[in-house]
Structures are given as structure tokens and as C-alpha cells.
N, C-alpha and C positions, 0 to 999 in steps of 0.2 A: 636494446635489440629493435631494428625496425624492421618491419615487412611491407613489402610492395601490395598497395592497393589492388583487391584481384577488380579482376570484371565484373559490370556492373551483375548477370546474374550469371550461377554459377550450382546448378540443379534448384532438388523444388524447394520451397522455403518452410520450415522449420520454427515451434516454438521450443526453448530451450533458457535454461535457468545455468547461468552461466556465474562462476565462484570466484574471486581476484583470491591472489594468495593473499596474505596478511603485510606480509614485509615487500612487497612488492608494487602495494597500490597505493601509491602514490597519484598526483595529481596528472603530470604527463603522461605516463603508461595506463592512465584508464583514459585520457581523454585519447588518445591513440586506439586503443579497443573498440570506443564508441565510434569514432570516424570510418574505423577500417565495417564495421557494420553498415554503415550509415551511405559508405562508399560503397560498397557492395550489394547494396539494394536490399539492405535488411530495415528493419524496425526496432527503434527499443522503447517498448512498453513501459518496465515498472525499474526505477533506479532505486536502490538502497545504496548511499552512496562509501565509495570505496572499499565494498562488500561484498556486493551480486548485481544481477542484471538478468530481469524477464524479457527477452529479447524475440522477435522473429527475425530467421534471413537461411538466404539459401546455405547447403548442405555442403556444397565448398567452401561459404565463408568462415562455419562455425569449425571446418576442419582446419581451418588457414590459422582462426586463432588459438586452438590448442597447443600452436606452438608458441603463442607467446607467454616473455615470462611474467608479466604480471597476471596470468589465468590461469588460478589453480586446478580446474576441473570446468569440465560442462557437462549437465544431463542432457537429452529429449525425453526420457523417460523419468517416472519417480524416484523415489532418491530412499534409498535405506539410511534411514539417521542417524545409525551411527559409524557409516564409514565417512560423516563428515567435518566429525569433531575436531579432527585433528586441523580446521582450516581456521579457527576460531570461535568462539565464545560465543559468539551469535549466526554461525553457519546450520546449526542444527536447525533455529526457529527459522531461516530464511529457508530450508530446506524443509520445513513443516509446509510453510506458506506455495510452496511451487505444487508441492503433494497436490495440497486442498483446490488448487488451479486443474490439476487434470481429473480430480475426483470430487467433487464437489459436492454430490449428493451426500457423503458420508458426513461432512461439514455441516449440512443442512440436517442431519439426523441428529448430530452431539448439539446444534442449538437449538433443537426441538425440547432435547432432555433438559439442559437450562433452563428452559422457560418454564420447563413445570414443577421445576426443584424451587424455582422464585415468583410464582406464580402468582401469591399471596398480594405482592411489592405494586404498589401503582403511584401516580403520580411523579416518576421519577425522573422525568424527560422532557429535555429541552421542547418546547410547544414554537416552530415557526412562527412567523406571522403568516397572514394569508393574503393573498391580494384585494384590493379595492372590488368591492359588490360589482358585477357586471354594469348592473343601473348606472356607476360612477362611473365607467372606461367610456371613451368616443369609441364609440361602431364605428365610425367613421373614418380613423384614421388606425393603422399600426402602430403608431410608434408610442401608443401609451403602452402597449404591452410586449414590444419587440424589442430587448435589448440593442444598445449602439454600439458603437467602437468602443467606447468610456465605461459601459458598464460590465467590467469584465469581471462581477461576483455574479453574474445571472446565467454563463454557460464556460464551457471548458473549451481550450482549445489551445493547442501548442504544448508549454511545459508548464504542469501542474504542481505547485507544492502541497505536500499532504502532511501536515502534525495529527500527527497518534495521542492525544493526549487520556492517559488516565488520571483517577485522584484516591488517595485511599486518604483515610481517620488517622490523626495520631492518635487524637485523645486526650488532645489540647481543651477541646469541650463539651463534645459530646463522645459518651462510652465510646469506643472504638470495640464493635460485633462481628465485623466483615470483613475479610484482607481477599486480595485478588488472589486468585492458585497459578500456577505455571498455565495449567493446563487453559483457564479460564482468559488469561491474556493474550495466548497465542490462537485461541477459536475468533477475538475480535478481530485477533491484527490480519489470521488467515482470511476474515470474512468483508473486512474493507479491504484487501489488496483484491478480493475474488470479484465484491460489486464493482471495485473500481477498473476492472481487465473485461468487467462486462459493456461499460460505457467506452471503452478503448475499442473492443470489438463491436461494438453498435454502427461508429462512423468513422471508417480509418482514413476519411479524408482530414477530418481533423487534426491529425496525427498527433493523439494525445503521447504525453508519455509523463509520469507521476514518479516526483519524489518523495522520498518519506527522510522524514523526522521524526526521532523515536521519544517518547514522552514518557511509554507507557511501560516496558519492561522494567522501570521502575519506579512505579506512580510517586504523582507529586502530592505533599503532605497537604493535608486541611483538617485545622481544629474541628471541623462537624464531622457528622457520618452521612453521605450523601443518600446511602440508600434510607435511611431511616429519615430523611428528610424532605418534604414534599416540593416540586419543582418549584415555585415560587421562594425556597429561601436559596434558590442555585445560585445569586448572588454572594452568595460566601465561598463556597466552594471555586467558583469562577476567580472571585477575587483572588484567594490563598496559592492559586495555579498559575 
């Protein structure tokens, strides 16, 4: 089914969490979805691909596409999780993640309680490196500390890829004490799609828009147990991933 490109704007613009059906997203009929937004003077933010789409655009276009057939549903508003089941297997956690996007504070409450149910655990995270001591940079010039065209791991812009990766124990070597819960993997994935739609809304000249790769709804096995092991042996874990 095609439909005609509307105008470029067509009322006010709108965020909205928009569903593909299952049997129907395919490669042509979502990239047709994405044009006809993109045509229309919408935005799309966060892609889960052949899934969902956190998207902005005017209130004609998202009307325009409720007729097509690759798009099972669209909200603007939160989404009751379980009139979504029936779109697929992972419609619900994609429907958790949009929640957490208009309510966020509640996000920021359940990983408050986290943190103090694990609060004991240190050492367990990756340590950056930091840049060169001021002393070392030229004052002089920018371009010790201003990324170039070339250095496109030092700022975001255009299309992003995002790997979710988790890892849990088998118990290949170390006890295996700790498995991830439903609840506990869908607070990370709702909490990096939420930092990452805050860096989108920061500078929309940019025009970020982030896809994800899913790692994590079922973590990758490692003979150790990460949390019970202090960040420096993250080398094993790293590796077995």
C-alpha cells in the first residue's frame, strides 16, 4: 500500500511511540513509514529496528500513517502494557521504555531503590580514562581538545548505534549468586533510551536518532561473576561477551 507524501507541515508536532505489526515489517514498508515522517517534517528519534519508533511530527502525519499496513498502533500518550501483547514478544518492554520517556521521575525512583538494595557492591565499573592534565594541552590552540571530522567516537551526530549489552555467570568459574530479573533489565534499557532522548532533545540540530541492538534481554554468558568481581578483572567478562 503506498500513500502520498502529505505536506511538509500538517498541525502541531507531536512525540509519539509508534508499533510496526509483526508480519508486516519488513524492510520496504518501514523504510516507507520512515520517509513518509521524515517527508512530512517529522523527526525520528529512537529506532528499535523493525519493532517501534520514538518519533516526532506533525498530527496529520502520524494520522496519515495509522493507515498504513505495516503500523500496528501509535500512542501520544502512555501505553497500558497489556493491551500490547498481542503485537509481539517484545512490544510490552518497548511499551515500558516510552512509559519511562513521559514519566521519568518514577524511573528515577525504582533506581534509587536499586541502589540501596546493592549498595554494599563497589568497584564494579568500567573507570574512563581522563584526558591529558591541562599542563599537557596547547592553550594555544583547539584542536588538541576539539574533536575533527575523523574523530567520530568523541561526539554524536546523525545516526547512532546503541548495543545494550548485558552479561550474567554461568558458573563456569566463579559461583554463579546473581541472575538479572525482568524487572531489573527493563529499568537499564528504559534508563539508556531516557539519557539518550535527553542528548536528542539537547541539540536537535544534530539530528540524532539512535538505534539499538539488543544484547541484554538475554545476557551473554561469562565463567566469572561480574559483580562479585572487582573492575580491573573486567577483562574476562569483556572477553567471554
Amino acid at each position: 500500500m503506498a500513500l502520498a507524501a502529505p505536506p511538509f507541515s500538517t498541525g502541531p508536532v507531536e512525540s509519539a511511540f509508534i508499533l510496526f505489526a509483526p508480519e508486516k515489517s519488513n524492510m520496504l514498508e518501514v523504510a516507507q513509514v520512515e520517509m513518509l515522517i521524515e517527508t512530512g517534517g517529522g523527526r525520528i528519534v529512537h529506532i528499535f529496528p523493525y519493532q517501534a519508533l520514538v518519533v516526532q511530527a506533525p498530527e496529520g502525519v502520524l494520522q496519515q500513517l495509522s493507515g498504513h499496513p505495516a503500523v500496528a498502533a501509535i500512542f501520544t500518550e502512555s501505553v497500558e502494557l497489556s493491551t500490547v501483547d498481542s503485537y509481539g514478544p517484545d512490544a510490552r518492554r518497548l511499551a515500558g521504555v516510552w512509559n519511562n520517556m513521559l514519566a521519568p521521575q518514577a524511573a528515577i525512583s525504582d533506581l534509587n531503590m536499586l541502589a540501596e538494595e546493592h549498595s554494599a557492591e563497589s568497584d564494579d565499573a568500567f573507570i574512563a580514562p581522563d584526558l591529558p592534565p591541562v599542563s599537557e594541552l596547547s592553550l594555544a590552540s583547539n584542536s588538541s581538545v576539539t574533536p575533527g571530522y575523523y574523530q567520530t567516537s568523541e561526539y554524536m551526530a546523525g545516526s547512532v548505534a546503541v548495543g545494550i549489552i548485558l552479561v550474567e555467570s554461568n558458573g563456569a568459574v566463579d559461583r554463579s549468586s546473581e541472575n538479572w530479573t525482568e524487572d531489573e533489565k527493563q529499568l537499564v534499557f528504559s534508563e539508556i533510551v531516557a539519557a539518550l532522548n535527553w542528548w536528542a532533545q539537547l541539540e536537535p540540530r544534530a539530528n540524532l536518532r539512535f538505534v539499538y541492538e539488543d544484547h541484554f534481554s538475554k545476557p551473554l554468558p561469562t565463567g566469572v561473576e561480574p559483580v562479585k568481581r572487582p573492575y580491573t578483572d573486567e577483562r574476562y567478562w569483556i572477553a567471554d561477551a
